[in-house]
N, C-alpha and C positions, 0 to 999 in steps of 0.2 A: 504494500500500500504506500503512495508518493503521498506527503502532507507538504508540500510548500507551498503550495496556494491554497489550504486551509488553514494554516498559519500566516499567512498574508490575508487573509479573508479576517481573522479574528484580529488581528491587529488594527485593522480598519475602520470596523465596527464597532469595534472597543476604544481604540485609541491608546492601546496598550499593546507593546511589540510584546507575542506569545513565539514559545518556544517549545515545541514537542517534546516530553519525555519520557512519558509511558502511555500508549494505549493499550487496551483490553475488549478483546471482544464479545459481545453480551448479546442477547437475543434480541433479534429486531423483529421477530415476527417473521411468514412466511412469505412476505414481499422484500422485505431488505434487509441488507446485512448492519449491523451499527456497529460501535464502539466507543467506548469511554475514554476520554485522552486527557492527561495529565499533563500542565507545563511546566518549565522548570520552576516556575512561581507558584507551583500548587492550584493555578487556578484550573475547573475542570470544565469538560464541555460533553455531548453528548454529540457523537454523527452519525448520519443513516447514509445508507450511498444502494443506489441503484445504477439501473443502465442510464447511459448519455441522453437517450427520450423520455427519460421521464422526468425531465426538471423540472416541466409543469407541475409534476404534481409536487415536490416540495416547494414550489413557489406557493401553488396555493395551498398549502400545508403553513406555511410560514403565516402567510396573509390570515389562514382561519385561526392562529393561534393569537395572532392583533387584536382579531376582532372579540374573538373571547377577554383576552386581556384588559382590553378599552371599556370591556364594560365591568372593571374593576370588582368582580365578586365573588370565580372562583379563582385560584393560584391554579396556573399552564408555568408550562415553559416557554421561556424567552426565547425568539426566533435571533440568532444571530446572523448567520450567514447561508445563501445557497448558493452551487456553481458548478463546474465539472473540473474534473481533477482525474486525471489519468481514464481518457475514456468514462467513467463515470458522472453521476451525476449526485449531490451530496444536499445536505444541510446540517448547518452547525444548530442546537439548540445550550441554553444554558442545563448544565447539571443539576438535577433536582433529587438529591437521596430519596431512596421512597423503604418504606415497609415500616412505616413509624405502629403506632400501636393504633387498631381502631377503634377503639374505644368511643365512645360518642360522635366518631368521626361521620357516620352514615347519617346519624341524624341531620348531623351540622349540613351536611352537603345535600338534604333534601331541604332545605330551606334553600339554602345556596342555589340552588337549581332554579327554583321556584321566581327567586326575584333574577337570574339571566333570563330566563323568560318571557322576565316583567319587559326584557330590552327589545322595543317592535320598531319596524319597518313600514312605509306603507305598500309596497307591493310583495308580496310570495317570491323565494329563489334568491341571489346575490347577483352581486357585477359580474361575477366571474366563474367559472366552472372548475369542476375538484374532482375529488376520486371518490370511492367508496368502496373501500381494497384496492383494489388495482384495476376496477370499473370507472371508465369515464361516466361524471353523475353531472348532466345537464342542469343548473341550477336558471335558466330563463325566465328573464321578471315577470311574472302576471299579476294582473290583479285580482283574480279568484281564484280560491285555493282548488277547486273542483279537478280547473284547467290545469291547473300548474301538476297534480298529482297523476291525474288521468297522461297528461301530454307527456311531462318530465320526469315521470318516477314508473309509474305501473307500466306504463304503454311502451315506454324504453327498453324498460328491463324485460318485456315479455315480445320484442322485434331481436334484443339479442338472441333470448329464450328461441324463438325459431330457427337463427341462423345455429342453432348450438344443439339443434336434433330434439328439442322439445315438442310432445305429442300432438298432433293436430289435436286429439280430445281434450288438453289441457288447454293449450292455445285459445282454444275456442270460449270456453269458459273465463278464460281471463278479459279475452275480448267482450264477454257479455257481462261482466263486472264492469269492465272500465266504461262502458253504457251508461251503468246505470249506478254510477256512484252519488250523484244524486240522491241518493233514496237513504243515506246513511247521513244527509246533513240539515233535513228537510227542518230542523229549528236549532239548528247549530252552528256559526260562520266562525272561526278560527280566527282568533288576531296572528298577524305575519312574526313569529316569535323568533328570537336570536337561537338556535340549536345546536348542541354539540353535532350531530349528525350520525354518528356510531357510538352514539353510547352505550356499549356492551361493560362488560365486569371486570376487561383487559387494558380498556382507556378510560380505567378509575384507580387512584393509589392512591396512599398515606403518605406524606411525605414524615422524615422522620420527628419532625416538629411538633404532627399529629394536623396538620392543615389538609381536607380533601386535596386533591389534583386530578386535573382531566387532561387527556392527550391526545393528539393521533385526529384531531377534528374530521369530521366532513362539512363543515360548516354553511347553513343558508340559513333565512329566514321560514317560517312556516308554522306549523300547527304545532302546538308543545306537547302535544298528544303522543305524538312522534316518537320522541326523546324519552318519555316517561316509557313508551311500546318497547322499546328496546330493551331496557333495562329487563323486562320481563322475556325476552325470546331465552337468553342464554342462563340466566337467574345469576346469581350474585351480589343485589341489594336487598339490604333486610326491609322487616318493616317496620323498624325504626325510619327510615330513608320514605318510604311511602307515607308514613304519617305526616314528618314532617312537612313534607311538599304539598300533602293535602290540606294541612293547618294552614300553610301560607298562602294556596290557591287552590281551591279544592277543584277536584276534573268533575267535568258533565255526565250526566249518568249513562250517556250514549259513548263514551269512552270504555265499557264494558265491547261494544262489540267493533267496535275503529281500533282497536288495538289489534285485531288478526288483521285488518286489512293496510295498516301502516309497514306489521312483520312483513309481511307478506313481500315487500320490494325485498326485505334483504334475504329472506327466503330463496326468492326467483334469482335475486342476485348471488347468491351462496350454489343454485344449480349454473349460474353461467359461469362460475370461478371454478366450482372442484364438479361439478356434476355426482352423482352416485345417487341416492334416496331426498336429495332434496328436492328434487321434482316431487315425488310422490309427496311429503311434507306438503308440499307449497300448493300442489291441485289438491289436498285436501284441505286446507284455507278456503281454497277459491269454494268450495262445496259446502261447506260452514259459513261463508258471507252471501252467496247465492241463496241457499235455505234463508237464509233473514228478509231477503225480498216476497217470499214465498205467502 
């Protein structure tokens, strides 16, 4: 691994000449490789590096972690620097020890959640589009969420879904949901809410200080229904973390059944990344939100 233009990269942006003296490699998940890097002044940094095309997505990797930031209420990591560097493509973020104790931490972080939330837009989507794993996630401004979901979330993920051997039987069925989603908001309109985007149980940690942290964004704006849905596809927050969030905003009682069809993208998108049973999963979604039209 070459680091002199990541060491020129932090220099930059810090305004403090760094110097490489130890990295370590650490788990970046099954899209990129990372590493922890130590300078000779002890200060520490976190890099991820992929292939040379994919610097969009730590650009906007970098950009969604601002925007969480800027609205000053949970603790991310500081985007320092992205770029290529030996054929790859990188971001520097600042080092955030994690595995502190969780102790009251779940709760703290359903409040937390609750008032990022609070942070709206007025139209659905962001400026800019981002990933969701290693899926381009159309984030295109609308002004009803209906559209934004049907056009930019469901309808996407199930045009990949076809190119990707996905059943015309399923196909079809997604198609006659994406119709008639409508029927799932007929006295409910979503304010355009600021969202982590993947908040599963893997981009949630303790830092050791005992403050939540969230990472790894897919960041837009949209229904906070969303972000709440998630937390329950892969489990991992207690309900402490539920209570709190419902103390501070409590969900619409029609977020009982909008929560399979919010999973349901990352479902569909879970079968265009590894394929296996997640179709079968995901068409039986579609057959559980279907029956609710019925």
């Amino acid at each position: 691994m070459q680091w002199r233009s990541i060491e020129q990269q932090i220099a930059t942006h810090t305004g403090k000449a760094f110097k490489l003296e130890k990295e370590n490699s650490v788990g970046g998940g099954c899209i990129n490789s990372a590493y922890r890097i130590t300078g000779q002044d002890k200060r520490e940094y976190f890099v991820k590096f992929n292939q040379a095309d994919k610097l969009y997505m730590f650009e906007a990797e970098a950009e969604g972690l601002r925007e969480l930031s800027n609205a000053t209420v949970v603790l991310v990591p500081e985007p320092i620097a992205t770029g290529i560097e030996a054929s790859q493509s990188y971001i520097v973020m600042e080092y955030l020890p994690l595995g502190g104790s969780d102790k009251g931490a779940m709760e703290h972080f359903g409040g937390q959640l609750a008032k990022l939330h609070q942070h709206t837009h007025p139209q659905y989507g962001w400026h800019r589009d981002n990933t969701i794993g290693a899926t381009h996630q159309n984030n295109q401004q609308e002004n009803d969420w209906i559209t934004f979901w049907r056009e930019h979330r469901l309808g996407y993920q199930l045009e990949l879904a076809k190119n990707n051997g996905y059943s015309h039987r399923a196909i079809a069925k997604g198609e006659k949901l994406a119709e008639q989603l409508g029927c799932f908001f007929t006295t409910y309109t979503p304010e355009a809410s600021l969202l982590h985007g993947d908040l599963w149980g893997g981009n949630y940690s303790v830092s050791y200080t005992g403050e939540p942290v969230i990472f790894d964004p897919a960041v837009y704006y949209g229904d906070r229904e969303a972000d709440i849905a998630m937390t329950e596809l892969f489990g991992g927050f207690s309900a402490d973390f539920y209570a709190a969030y419902k103390n501070a905003w409590p969900l619409d009682e029609g977020y009982a059944t909008r929560k399979t069809l919010y999973n349901l993208y990352h479902v569909i998108n879970h079968f265009n990344l590894f394929g296996g049973g997640y179709g079968q999963q995901a068409e039986g979604m579609m057959d559980r939100l279907l029956g609710e039209l019925v």
